[in-house]
N, C-alpha and C positions, 0 to 999 in steps of 0.2 A: 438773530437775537443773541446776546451774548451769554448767553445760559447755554446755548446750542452750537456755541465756536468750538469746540472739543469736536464735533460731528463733520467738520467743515476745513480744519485746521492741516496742515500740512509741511513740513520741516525735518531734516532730518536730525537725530537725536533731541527730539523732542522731551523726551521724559528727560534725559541727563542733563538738558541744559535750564531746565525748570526746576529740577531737587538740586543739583551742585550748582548752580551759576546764578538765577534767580535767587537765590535762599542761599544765604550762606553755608556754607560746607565746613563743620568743626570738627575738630577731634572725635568728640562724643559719638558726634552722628556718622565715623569713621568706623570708630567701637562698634555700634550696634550695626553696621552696616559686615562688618568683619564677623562678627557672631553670627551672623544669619547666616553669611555666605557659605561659613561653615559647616552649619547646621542643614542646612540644602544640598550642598555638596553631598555632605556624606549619606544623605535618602538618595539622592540622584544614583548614585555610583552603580546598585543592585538591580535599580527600576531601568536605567540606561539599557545595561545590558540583558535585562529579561525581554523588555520590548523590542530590542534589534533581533532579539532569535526568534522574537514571535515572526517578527516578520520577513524571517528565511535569511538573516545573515547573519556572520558570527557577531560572538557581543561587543568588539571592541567596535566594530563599528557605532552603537548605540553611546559609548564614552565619546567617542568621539565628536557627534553631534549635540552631545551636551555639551561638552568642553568649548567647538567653534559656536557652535549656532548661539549656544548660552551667551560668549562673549558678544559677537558681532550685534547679535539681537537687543541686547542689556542696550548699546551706546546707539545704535542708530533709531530703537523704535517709540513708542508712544505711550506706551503703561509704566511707569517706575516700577514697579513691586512685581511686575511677570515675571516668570522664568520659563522660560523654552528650552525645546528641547525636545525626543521623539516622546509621542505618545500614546496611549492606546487606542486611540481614534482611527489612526491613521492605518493599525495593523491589518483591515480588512482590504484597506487601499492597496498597501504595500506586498505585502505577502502574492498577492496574484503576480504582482509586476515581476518580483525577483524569482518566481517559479518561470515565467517565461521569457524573462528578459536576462536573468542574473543581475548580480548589484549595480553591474554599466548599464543597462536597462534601467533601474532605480533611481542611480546619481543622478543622470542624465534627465527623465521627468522630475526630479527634484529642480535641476536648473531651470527646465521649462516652468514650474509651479512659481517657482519665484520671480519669473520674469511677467508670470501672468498679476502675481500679485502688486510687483511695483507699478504696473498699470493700471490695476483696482485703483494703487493708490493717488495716482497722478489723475486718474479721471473721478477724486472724490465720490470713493462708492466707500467708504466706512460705514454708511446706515445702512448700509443692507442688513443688516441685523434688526433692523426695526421691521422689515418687513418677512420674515421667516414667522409662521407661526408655531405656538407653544407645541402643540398636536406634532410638527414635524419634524420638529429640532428633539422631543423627548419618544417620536418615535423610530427617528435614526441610530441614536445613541442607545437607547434598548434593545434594536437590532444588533450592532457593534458589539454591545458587550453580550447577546448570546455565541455570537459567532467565534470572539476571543476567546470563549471560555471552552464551546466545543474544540477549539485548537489547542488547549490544551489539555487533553483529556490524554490525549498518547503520552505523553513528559507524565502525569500526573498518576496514572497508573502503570506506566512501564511497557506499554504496547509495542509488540514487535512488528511499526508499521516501516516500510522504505520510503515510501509516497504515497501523500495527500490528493485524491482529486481534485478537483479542480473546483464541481458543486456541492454545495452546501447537503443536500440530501445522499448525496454518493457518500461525501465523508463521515456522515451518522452512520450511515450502512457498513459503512469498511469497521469503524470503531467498533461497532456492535456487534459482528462477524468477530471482534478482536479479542474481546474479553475473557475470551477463556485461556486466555496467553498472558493474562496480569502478571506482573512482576510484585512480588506480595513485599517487596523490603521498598522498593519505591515506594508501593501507596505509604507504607510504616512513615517514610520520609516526608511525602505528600500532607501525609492528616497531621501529621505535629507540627509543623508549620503552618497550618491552615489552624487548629486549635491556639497554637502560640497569638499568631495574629488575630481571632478571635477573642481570646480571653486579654489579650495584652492591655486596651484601652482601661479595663480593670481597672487597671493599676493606679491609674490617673496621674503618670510621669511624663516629662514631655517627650522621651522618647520615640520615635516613632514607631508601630507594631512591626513594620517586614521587618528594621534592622535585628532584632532578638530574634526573631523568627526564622530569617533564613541564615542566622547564625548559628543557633539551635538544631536548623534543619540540618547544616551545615556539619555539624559534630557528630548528629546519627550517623548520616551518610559515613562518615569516617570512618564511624567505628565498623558498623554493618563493610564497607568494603578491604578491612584490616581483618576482618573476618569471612572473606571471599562471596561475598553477597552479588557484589558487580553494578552499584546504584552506581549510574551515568553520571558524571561533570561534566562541568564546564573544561576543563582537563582532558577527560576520556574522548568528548563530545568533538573539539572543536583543533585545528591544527592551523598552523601557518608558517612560511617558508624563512627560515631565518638569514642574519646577514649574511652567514660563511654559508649559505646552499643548504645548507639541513633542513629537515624539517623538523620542527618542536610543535608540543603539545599545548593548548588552553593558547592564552590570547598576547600579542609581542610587548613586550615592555618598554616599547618607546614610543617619542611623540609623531601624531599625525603629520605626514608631508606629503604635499602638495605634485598633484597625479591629475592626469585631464580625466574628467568622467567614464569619458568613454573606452579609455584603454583601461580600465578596472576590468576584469572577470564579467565573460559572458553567462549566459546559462548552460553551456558548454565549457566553459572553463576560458575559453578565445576573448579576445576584445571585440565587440561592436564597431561594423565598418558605420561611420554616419553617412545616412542616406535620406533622401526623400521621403522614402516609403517607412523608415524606422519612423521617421518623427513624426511622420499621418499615424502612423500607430499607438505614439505614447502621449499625442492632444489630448482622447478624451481621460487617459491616466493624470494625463501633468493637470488637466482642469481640474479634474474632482479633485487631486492634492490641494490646489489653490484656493477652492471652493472650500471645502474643511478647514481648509489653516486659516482663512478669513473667519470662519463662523467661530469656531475654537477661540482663536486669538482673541477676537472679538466677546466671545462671552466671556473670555476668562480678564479681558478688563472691566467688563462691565460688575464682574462681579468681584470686584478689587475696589471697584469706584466705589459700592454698596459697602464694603467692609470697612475702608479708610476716609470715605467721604472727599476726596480727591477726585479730579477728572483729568483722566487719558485723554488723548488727541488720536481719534479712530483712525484716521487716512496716514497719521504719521507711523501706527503701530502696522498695519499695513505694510508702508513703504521697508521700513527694519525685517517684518518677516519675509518679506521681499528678497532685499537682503540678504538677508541670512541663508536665506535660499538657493542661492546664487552661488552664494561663496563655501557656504561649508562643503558642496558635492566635493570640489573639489581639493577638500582635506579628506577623505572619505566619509564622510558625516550623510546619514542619510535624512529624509524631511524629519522637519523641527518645526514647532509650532508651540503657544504659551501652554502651558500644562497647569491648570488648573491647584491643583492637588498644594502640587508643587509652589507656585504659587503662593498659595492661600499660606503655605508653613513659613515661605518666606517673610509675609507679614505680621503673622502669630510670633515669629523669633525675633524682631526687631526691626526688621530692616527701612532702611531711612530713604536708600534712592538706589539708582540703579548698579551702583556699583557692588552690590551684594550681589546677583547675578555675576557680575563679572566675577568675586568674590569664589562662588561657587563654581565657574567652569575651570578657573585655576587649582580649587580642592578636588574634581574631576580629571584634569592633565596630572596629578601628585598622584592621586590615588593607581590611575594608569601606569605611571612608571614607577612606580615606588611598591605597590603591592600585587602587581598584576598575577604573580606567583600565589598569594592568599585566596585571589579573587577564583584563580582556576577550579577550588575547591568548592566552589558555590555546584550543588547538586541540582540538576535541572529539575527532577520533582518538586523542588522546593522554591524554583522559579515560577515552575506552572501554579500552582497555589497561591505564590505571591500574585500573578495575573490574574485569575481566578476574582482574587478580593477586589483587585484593579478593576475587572469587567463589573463586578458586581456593583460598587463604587459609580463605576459611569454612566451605569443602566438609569440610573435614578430611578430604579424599580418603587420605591414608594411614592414618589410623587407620580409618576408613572397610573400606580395602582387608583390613588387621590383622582388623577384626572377620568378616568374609566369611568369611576364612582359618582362623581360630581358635574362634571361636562355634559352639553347636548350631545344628541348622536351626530352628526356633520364632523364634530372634533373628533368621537372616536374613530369614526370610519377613516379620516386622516392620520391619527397614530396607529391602528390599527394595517393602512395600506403602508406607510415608512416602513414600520417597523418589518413587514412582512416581505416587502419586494428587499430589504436591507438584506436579510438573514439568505434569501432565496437567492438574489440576483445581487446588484451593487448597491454602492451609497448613492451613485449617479444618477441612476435608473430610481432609487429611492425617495429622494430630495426631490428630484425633477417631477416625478408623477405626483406628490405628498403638495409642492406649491403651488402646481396644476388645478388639481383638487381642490386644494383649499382655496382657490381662487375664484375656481366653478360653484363652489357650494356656498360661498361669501357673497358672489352677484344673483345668485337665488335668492340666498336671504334678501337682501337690497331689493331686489326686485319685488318678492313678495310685501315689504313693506309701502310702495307705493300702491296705492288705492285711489279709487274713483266713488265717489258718493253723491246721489241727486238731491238737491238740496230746491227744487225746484220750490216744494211747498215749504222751505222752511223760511220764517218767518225775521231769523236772528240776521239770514243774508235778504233776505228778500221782501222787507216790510211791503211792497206793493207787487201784486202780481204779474205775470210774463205775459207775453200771448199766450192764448193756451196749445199753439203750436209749435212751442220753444221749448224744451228740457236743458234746465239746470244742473251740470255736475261738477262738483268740486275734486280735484286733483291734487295728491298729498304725496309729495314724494320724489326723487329723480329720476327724469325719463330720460332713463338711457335707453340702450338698442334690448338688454335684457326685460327690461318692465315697458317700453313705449308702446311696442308693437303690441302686447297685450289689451294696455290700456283705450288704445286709440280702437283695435278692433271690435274691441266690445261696443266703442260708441258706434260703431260705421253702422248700425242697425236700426238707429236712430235718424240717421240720414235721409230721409227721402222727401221726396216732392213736397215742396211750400212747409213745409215744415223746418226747426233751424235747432242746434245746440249752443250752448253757451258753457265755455270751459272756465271756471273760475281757476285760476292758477297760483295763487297766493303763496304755497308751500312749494312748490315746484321752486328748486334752485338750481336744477342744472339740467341742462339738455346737452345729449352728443348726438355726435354722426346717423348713429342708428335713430334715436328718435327723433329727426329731423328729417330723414327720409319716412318714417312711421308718418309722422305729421304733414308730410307734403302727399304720401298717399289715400289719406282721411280727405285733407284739400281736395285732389282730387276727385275722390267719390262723392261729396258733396257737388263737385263743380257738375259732374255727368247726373246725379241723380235731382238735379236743382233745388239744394236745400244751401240751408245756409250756416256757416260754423264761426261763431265767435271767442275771441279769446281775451279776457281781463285780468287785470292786474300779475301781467308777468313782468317777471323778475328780471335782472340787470342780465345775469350769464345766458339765458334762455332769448333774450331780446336783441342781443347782441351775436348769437350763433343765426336765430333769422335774418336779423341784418345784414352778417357776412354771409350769408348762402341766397341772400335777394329774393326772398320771400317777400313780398308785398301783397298789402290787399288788394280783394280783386273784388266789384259793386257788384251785389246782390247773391255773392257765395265765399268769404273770406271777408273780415272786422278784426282789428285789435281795439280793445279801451282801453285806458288807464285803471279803470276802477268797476267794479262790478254795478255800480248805482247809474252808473253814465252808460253802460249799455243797458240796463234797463229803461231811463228817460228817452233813451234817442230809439227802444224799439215801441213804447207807449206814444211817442211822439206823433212816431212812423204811420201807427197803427190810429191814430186819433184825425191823421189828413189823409188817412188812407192810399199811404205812398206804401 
């Protein structure tokens, strides 16, 4: 249907050639496409870099996968108005890989992630998104953002930790063992940042809350460490080897170049030999990336569709994060995926088509070499705070709360298990058990809605009566392998010597595998206990699965009719010549 070619559609630089190339491309829409890119650029720049440390690298890596992936993404994929880029979804993903793999372990499942996804896209799987329910998608994401927010709890109060374990309940235990080692000028930096960004919306200017805020944060910290305080930077924090052999502080002031994944830094410091045994190892890492940046990508066009009344091309935006996937590891850029947030301000500022994106990861490469020295000065407590809002932000803790409140139990016990194996174990492990579930507790329901009812004395099917050794029961519902077996068992009691049933089947529209064998094993008890089982007025799909599996009737213990009246006459008939 052509309402549903967006679901179906596949092309590369889909979104670019629809807003620049179908639609005329002006000046104006030049302007406001330039204005946005701007205006996103300069929110990207802080959020880049706090999300690369979340996730155990330093921050220029996180510019830098705004910068590439931002470009690449904008011209090859399927939403106009996305913007990509790392984000906070992905830290729970990430952060495990680069503690045991280092950032060649990272790049490197980034490249796999994106080779997984241009195969989603090639094998038109863009609706998977249609089949995730609400329950698992809000309680993955409310895991994620407790998990991000527990990580930064060290940055945000000053915790004298070297290393994170590895489980979720080990690292509560370490933090909490930690606290009486607070650094009392961080948290100072911490809460004024986190109050800046809470009061800023106030204001109702379109500025963004982190940029004041961790600008703000930015200036305590200053002063506090001009007065021998010692609050952490990006500066104090982070080092890298410069051109002439030295080593300098905070992050290099020049552009990404192009390095094979794999000879990037191990978790040792070494490059990663590629092996057999590495890549069996970072499959189920590079899936889950693939898997998130699908579902991500994907809701964050679906919710760009909702805001602009436009339609994405699902499989095309796909193939672009694909893409993008592929190619930024190897500018150092770590996974990127549409960032919501981001997004949404993209369209808020103007933006006309995709070249705003592009727009932005150019004010992202500027800001990289042109201020990278200012950027140093960003205080990592003021970072963790900014995350902090981020986690809270993507928990969708009230709609979250909404669902608790309002939902059956079947849904809660689904957000309920996400969110819990999420926080506990992985997103993998999360997702997987959560559609599991929801899949087991949906052909429950299904099943308990098909019922069986004797209608034998009712008069509305049955103006004339049966033999009296005949029970009439009406069948409402689909007899699949969950509800057949039910169904049919209950009748087999019914079954015995000279005696017969009669299935009316009217509502009955679909039979499978399982209640086809259900129903051949009813045939048979009928056939061993010599009774006789009739079936009327069944439906096209159900008629046609006995067809192809060569069911036929058999005289004097198996009848189909057409219609409920015509086995009536033909057992009144039977019963009047006494056959």
């Amino acid at each position: 249907m052509s309402h549903r070619a967006h679901l179906f559609s596949l092309r590369i630089g889909h979104a670019f050639r629809e807003s620049c190339f179908a639609e005329p491309y002006t000046g104006l829409r030049f302007r406001k496409d330039l204005l946005a890119g701007l205006t996103v650029g300069i929110i990207a720049i802080p959020l880049a870099m706090a999300l690369a440390i979340a996730s155990g690298v330093p921050p220029q890596y996180g510019l830098y996968t705004a910068a590439i992936a931002g470009f690449v993404i904008a011209l090859t994929g399927g939403s106009r108005f996305s913007i990509s880029g790392p984000t906070a979804a992905f830290v729970v993903i990430l952060y495990p890989i680069t503690q045991k793999y280092g950032l060649s372990g990272l790049l490197l499942a980034s490249v796999m992630a994106g080779m997984m996804l241009v195969v989603m896209a090639l094998f038109r799987l863009g609706r998977l998104i249609e089949y995730i329910p609400e329950p698992v998608t809000l309680g993955f994401t409310g895991g994620i953002g407790v998990v991000i927010a527990t990580l930064q709890i060290e940055d945000f109060f000053g915790l004298p930790i070297e290393f994170m374990p590895e489980h979720y309940i080990e690292k509560v235990i370490l933090l909490a063992q930690s606290f009486g080692h607070l650094h009392w000028p961080s948290v100072l930096v911490a809460v004024i940042t986190l109050i800046t960004m809470l009061l800023w919306p106030r204001l109702k200017t379109p500025v963004p809350a982190h940029l004041p805020a961790v600008i703000i944060g930015s200036l305590v910290a200053l002063l506090l460490n001009n007065a021998g305080m010692g609050v952490d930077t990006i500066y104090s924090r982070f080092s890298y080897v410069a051109a002439d052999g030295s080593v300098a502080q905070g992050i290099p002031p020049i552009l990404p170049g192009f390095q094979w994944p794999w000879l990037q830094a191990g978790a040792d410091g070494s490059p990663l030999v590629i092996s057999w045994s590495l890549m069996r190892d970072l499959i189920p890492a590079a899936f889950a990336i693939a898997m998130l940046g699908a579902i991500e990508s994907l809701l964050c066009a679906v919710v760009l569709d909702g805001m602009t009344g436009k339609r994405h091309s699902a499989n095309s935006e796909l193939l672009g994060q694909g893409i993008g996937n592929i190619v930024t590891p190897f500018f150092g850029g770590i996974t990127a995926t549409a960032a919501i947030a981001r997004s949404a301000a993209n369209y808020k500022a103007g933006a006309e088509s995709p070249v705003a994106a592009v727009i932005h990861a150019l004010v992202v490469l500027l800001g990289l070499v042109s201020f990278a020295r200012l950027l140093g000065y960003l205080p990592m407590p003021a970072m963790a705070a900014l995350l902090m809002v981020v986690a809270w932000n993507m928990s969708e803790a009230p709609k979250s709360l909404h669902l608790l409140k309002t939902t059956q139990r079947s849904d809660i016990l689904i957000f309920l298990t996400c969110f819990s194996l999420t926080v506990l174990f992985d997103m993998v492990i999360a997702i997987t058990a959560g559609i599991v579930l929801a899949a087991i507790l949906f052909m429950k329901e299904i099943a308990d809605t098909t019922r069986v009812v004797e209608i034998t004395q009712n008069k509305q099917y049955l103006p004339k009566d049966v033999p009296a050794n005949y029970r009439v029961f009406k069948v409402t519902g689909p007899l699949f392998f969950a509800a057949a077996d039910k169904i049919f068992g209950e009748l087999t009691r019914y079954c015995e010597r000279d005696k017969g049933v009669i299935l009316y089947l009217d509502n009955v529209t679909m039979l499978d595998a399982g209640g086809l064998s259900a129903l051949t094993r009813l045939i048979s008890h009928c056939e061993r206990n010599g009774a006789q089982l009739i079936l009327t007025d069944v439906q096209f799909q159900p008629l046609k699965t006995m067809k192809k599996a060569g069911i036929e009737p058999i005289a004097g213990v198996f009848r189909l009719y057409p219609r409920l009246v015509d086995a009536q006459h033909a057992l009144n008939d039977s019963r009047a010549t006494g056959c």
